[in-house]
N, C-alpha and C positions, 0 to 999 in steps of 0.2 A: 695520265695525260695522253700517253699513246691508245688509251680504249677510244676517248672524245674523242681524238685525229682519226683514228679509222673508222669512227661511226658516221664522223662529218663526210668521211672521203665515199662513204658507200650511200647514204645518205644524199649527196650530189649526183651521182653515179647513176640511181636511179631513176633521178627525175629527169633523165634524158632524153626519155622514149612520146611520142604525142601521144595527144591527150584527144578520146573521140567520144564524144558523150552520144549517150544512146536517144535513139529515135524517139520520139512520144509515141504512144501505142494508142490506139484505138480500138471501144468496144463495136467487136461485128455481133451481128444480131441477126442470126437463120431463122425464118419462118417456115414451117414445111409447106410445101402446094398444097392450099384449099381441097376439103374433098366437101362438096355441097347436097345438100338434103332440103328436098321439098317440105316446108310447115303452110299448116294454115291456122289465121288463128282469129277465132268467134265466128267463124263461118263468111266471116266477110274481105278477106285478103289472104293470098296466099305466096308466098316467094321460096326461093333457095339461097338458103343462108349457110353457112362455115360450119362445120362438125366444131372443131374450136370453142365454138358461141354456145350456149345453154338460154333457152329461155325461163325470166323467173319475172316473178310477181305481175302474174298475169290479171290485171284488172278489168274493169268496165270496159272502155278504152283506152288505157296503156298497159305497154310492157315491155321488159327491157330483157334486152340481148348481152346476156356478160360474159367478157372473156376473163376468165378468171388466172389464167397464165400471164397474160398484159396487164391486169389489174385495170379494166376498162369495162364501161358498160356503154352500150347505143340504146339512150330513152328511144321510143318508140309511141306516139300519140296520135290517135286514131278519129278522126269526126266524122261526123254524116251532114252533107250539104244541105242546108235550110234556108234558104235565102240569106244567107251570113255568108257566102263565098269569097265576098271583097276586106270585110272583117280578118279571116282565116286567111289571106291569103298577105294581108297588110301584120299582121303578126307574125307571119313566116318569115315574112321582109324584113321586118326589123330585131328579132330574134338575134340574127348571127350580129350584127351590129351594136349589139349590147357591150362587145369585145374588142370594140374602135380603139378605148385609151389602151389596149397590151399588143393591137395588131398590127403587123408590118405591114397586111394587104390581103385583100379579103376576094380572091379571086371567083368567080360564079360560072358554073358549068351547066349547062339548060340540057334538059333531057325530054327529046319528043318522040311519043313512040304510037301513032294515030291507031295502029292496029290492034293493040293492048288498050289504047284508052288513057295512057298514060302521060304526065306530061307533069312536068318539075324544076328544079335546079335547085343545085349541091354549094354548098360555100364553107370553101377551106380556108378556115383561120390563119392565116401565116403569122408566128408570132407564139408570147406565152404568154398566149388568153384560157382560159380555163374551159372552152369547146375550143377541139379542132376542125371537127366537122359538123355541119349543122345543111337537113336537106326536108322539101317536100314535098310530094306528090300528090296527084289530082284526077280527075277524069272531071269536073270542071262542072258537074253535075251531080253526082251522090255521096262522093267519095273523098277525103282526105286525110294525108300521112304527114304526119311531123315526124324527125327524129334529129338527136340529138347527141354525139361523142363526147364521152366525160374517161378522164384516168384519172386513177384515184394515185395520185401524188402532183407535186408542186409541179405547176406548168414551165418546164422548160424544153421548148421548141427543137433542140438539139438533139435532146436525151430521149424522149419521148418519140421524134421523127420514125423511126424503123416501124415502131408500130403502128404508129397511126395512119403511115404508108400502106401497113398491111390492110387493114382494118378499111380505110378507103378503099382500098380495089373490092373490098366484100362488100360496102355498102353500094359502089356501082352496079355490084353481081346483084341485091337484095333488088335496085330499082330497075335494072332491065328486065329480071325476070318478075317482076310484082304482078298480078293477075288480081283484077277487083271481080268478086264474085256478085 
């Protein structure tokens, strides 16, 4: 009977001290600085894309950029203007839009660059829609670029965010420096 009494008595004793439950941690996620390399590719566009990136399955007119560290590719889809400009430019448009029922907000950033020839806009899926980024460029007359952000796991906006942050500043870098041959 005296073991119970002094197990109760130490037992009490103990749980005297507060009590601090630990912090929730979060995952950080370092990307290193870009180091970018001039491609061209079928003789008719050429830009500076991320060492990172690999190009693969390089076809007719598509081909995709994969980060294979992120588990993400940028489709890349390439036309030549034929009196279809309003066509190709009406599917650009509603491309990202396909992703209204998962998007919080589908903000659009216009990109005009008169001395290149270039001219576009970028639209960031906010949300866990299955592209995050979806963008495409023009010279308004020969030329047109679709491309497209896919990772290759369940769309969740939080999780995926670091990267596709990354991945966005490289697609910015792909469309400032895009040069139509």
């Amino acid at each position: 009977m005296k073991k119970y009494f002094l197990f109760l008595i130490i037992m009490l004793q103990s749980c005297n001290s507060d009590f601090q439950p630990k912090p929730f941690s979060f995952l950080r996620l370092d990307y290193p600085k870009p180091i970018y390399r001039r491609i061209k590719l079928k003789n008719k566009i050429s830009f500076e894309t991320n060492n990172r990136s690999s190009i693969f399955k390089e076809r007719k007119n598509e081909f995709n950029l994969v980060y294979p560290k992120m588990k993400a590719t940028l489709y890349l889809n390439y036309n030549t203007i034929e009196k279809n400009l309003d066509s190709l430019l009406n599917d650009a448009y509603q491309l990202p839009y396909k992703h209204i029922t998962k998007a919080e907000s589908i903000p659009e950033k216009i990109f005009l660059n008169p001395d290149k020839k270039v001219y576009g806009t970028l639209f960031s899926v906010i949300g866990d829609a299955a592209s995050q980024h979806q963008f495409f460029l023009t010279d308004s007359l020969k030329h047109f670029l679709v491309g497209s952000l896919y990772f290759y796991a369940r769309p969740n906006y939080d999780s995926i965010f670091p990267a596709s942050s990354y991945i966005k500043d490289d697609i910015i870098h792909i469309i400032e420096t895009l040069e139509w041959d």
